[in-house]
N, C-alpha and C positions, 0 to 999 in steps of 0.2 A: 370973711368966709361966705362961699354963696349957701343958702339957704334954698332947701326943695319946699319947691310948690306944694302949695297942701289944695284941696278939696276935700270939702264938709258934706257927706251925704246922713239923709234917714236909712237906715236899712229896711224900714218899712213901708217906705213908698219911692218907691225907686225912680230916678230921673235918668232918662232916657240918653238927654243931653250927656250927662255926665256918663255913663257906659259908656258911649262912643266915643269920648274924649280919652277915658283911662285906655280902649280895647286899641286908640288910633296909635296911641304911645306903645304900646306893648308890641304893635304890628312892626312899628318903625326899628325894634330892638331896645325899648327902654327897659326901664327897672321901677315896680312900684311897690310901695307899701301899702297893706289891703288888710283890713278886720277882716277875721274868719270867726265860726264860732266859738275856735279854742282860743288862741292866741292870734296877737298880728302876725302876717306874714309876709314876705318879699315874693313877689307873683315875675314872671320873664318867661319866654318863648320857652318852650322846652326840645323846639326843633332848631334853636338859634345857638350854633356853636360859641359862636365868640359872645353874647350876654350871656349865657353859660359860666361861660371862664371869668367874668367880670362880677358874676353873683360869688362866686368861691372866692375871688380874692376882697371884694367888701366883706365878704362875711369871716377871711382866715379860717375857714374850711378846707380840712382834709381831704385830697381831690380822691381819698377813697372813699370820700362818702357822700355816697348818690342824692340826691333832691329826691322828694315826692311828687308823685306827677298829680295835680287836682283835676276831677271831670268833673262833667254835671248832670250825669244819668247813670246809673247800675248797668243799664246793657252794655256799655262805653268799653267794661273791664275786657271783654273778648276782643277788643283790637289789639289788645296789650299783648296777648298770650292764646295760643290755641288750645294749651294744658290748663287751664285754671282748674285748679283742684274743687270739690264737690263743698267742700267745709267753707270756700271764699264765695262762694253761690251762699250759705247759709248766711253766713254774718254779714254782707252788705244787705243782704234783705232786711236783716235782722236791725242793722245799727245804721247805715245810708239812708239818708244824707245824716251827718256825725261825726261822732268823734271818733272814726276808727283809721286806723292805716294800716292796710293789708300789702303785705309782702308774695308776690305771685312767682313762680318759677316760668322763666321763656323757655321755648325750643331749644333757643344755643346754648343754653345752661347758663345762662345769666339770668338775675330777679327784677321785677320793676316794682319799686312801692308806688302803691293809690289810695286815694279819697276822694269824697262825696262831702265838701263839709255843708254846715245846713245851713248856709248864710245866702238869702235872697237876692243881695248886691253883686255877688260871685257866680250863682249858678245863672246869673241875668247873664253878667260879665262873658262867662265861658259858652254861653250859646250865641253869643256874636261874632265871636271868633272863630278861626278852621285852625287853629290849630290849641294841644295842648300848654297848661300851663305848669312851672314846677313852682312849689311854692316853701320855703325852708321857712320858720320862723325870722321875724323884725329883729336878730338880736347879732352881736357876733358869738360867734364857736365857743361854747362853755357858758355863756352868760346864762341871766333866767330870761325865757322868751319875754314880752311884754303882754300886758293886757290893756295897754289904751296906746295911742299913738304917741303921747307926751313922752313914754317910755320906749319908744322907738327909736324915738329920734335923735335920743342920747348918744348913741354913739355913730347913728347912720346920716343924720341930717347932713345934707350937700352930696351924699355918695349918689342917692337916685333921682329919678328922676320925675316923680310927685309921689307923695305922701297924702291917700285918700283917710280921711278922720271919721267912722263911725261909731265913737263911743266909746268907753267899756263894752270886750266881749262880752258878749251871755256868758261864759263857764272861765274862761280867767286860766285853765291848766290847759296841755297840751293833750293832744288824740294819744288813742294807745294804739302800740305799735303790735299788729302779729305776723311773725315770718313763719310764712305759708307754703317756702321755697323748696324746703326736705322734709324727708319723710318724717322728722320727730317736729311738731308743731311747737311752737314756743312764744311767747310773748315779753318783746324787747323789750319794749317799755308800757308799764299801766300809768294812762294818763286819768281821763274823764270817764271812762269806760273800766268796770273793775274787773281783775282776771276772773270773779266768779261768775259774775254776768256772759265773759267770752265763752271760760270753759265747759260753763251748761248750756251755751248756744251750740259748741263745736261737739258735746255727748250729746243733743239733742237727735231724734229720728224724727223723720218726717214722712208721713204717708199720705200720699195724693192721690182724689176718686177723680173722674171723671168722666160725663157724660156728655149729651149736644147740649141743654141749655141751661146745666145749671138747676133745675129747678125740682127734679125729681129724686130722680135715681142715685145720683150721685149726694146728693142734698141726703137722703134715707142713709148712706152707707156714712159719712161722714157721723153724724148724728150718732149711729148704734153704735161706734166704736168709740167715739168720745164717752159716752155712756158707759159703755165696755172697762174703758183705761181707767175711768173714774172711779169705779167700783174695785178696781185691782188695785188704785193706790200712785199709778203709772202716769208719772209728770212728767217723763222723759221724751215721749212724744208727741209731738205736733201733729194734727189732722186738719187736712185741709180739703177742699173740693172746687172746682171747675168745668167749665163747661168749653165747648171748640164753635160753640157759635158765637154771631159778633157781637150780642149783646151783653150789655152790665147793668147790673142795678135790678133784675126782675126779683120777685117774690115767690117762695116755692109755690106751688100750687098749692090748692086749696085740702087735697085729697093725700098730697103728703105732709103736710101739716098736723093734719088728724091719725094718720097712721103712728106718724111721730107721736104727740101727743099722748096717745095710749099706752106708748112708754115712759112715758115721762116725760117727754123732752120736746122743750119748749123752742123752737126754731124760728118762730114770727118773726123776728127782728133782723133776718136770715137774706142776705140780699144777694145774687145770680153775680160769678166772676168769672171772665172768659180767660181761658187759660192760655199761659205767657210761658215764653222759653226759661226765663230765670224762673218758673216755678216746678217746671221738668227739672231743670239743673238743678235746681236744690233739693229735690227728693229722693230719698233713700229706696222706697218703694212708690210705686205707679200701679191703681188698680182701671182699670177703662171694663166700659160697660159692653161696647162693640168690636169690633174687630175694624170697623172706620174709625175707631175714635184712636184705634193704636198707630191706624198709620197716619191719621193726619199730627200726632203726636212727632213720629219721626220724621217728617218734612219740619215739623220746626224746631229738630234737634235731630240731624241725621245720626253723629255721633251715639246719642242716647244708649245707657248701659243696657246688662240683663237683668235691670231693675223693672220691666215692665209688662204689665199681665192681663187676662182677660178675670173680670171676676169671677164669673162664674165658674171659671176655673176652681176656686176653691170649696162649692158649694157639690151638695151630694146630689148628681145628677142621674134621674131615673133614665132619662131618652137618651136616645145618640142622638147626633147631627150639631147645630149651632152652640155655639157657645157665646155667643149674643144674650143680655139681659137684654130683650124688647123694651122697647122705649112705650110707658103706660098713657102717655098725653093724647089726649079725646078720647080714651075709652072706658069704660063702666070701671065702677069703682071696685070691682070683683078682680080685675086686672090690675090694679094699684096693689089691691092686698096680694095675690101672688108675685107682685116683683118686689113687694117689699118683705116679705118674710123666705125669697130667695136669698137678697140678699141679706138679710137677717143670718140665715145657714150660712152664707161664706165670713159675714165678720167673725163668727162663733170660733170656726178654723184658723183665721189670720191674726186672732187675739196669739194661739198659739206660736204664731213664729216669729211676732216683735219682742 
């Protein structure tokens, strides 16, 4: 009987060599066996009709039942589907790269499943490649998947066409499945991931501040409403903040720091995040400090719901005209304390409608 090639990788220190040997096989229409984090899996072109048809029949697989398609980046999922539902924004944020596989609804009323799994050798793997990969479990149809390669190869050894050996997986059980497709959510199978973990990700709200850089304004509203939710008892939602300039990693200022502070609330350790379209996508509500900051918001989400607002909108406003929070950076600290006990008044109101 022939015997499949094997290659011995670290997942830890990745050899270059060997990526381009597995991705050159895979281009040609092979078939390989690949550690993931959960279980081994059989990895094949997922634009390649006939290793397609050659993975179903190694595997006596149901040809009604679709493969997982593996990426290696969360934004990836919007090639898939133009619908991606708001809940599948929440949990790959949430559980990517992992053990999750979400089920997306397409256009033509078909579903595609995906994953992000968290294995080093794989998302190397999948960025050398142009195209995707499907990746079923190392087992045939009904078996238990394997968790090292020796258990692969029990029934597959000579069907593919190398057998890569990293080990025992980390987690040894399979991703859990949630079909994302219709309107009533449901979770197929719980793998590694438990239904209560999902289903307090998928009850989860999310509320998003944002300002230009992160370090103020947005940084002050975040803070008071976390403060807010804490006091109420309110674990249900997530606060986050953002900023639309290009930097990461700043430090609030110095001047909200101390405003904080005086409430309580210790933000030092508090570091500037420029805001990304999966962070729009996954919020339930959007608060922006300008009326720039709402449009350059929708340039990177044209689609964007009527989930998104000016804050001071909710604040009791003595003047007419702007509705602009002024941005307080370079000016006197008398200007810090009015933007921040502005927006003090609007969290007071928005406590009321989460």
């Amino acid at each position: 009987m022939i015997k499949t090639p094997l290659l011995r990788i670290d997942p830890q220190h990745i050899d270059e060599k060997k990526i381009k040997k597995v991705a050159e096989i895979l281009t040609k229409g092979g078939l390989v066996i690949i550690p993931t984090d959960t279980v081994y899996g059989i990895v094949a072109n997922s634009k390649d009709e006939s290793v397609i048809k050659k993975l179903y029949e190694i595997k006596k697989r149901p040809l009604d039942k679709p493969f997982t398609i593996i990426i290696e980046r969360k934004e990836r999922i919007d090639e898939f589907s133009k619908i991606v539902p708001k809940t599948a924004y929440k949990l790959i944020d949430k559980f990517w790269p992992g053990a999750l596989t979400v089920i997306i609804p397409k256009e033509d009323g078909t579903s595609v499943g995906l994953r992000m799994p968290n294995h080093p050798f794989i998302l190397r793997l999948l960025g050398e490649l142009d195209f995707p990969l499907v990746c079923p479990s190392a087992n045939l149809s009904e078996k238990k998947p394997p968790s090292n390669l020796e258990e692969a190869l029990k029934d597959l050894d000579g069907l593919v066409d190398l057998a890569v050996d990293g080990g025992f997986t980390s987690l040894g059980v399979e991703s859990t499945i949630v079909d994302l497709s219709k309107e009533t959510i449901s979770i197929l199978r719980e793998g590694a991931i438990s239904k209560k973990e999902i289903q307090e990700e998928i009850n989860k709200k999310i509320v998003l501040f944002v300002c230009t850089g992160n370090s103020c304004r947005s940084v002050m509203a975040e803070g008071l409403l976390k403060k807010k939710l804490f006091k109420l008892g309110r674990t249900d939602i997530e606060v986050i903040s953002a900023g639309i300039a290009m930097v990461d990693g700043l430090k609030p200022t110095p001047e909200t720091l101390e405003l904080l502070n005086r409430e309580g609330i210790d933000f030092s350790g508090y570091v500037s995040k420029r805001v990304s379209p999966l962070m729009i996508k996954k919020s339930d509500l959007i608060f922006v400090m300008e009326s720039l900051h709402e449009k350059r918001l929708k340039e990177l989400v044209p689609d964007i719901k009527n989930n998104l607002f000016l804050l001071k909108e909710f604040a009791k406003i003595e003047e007419t005209g702007s509705l602009d929070i002024a941005d307080p950076i370079g000016k006197p600290f008398l200007e810090y304390e009015k933007t921040f006990y502005l927006i003090k008044e609007a969290i007071e109101r928005i406590v009321n409608i989460l």
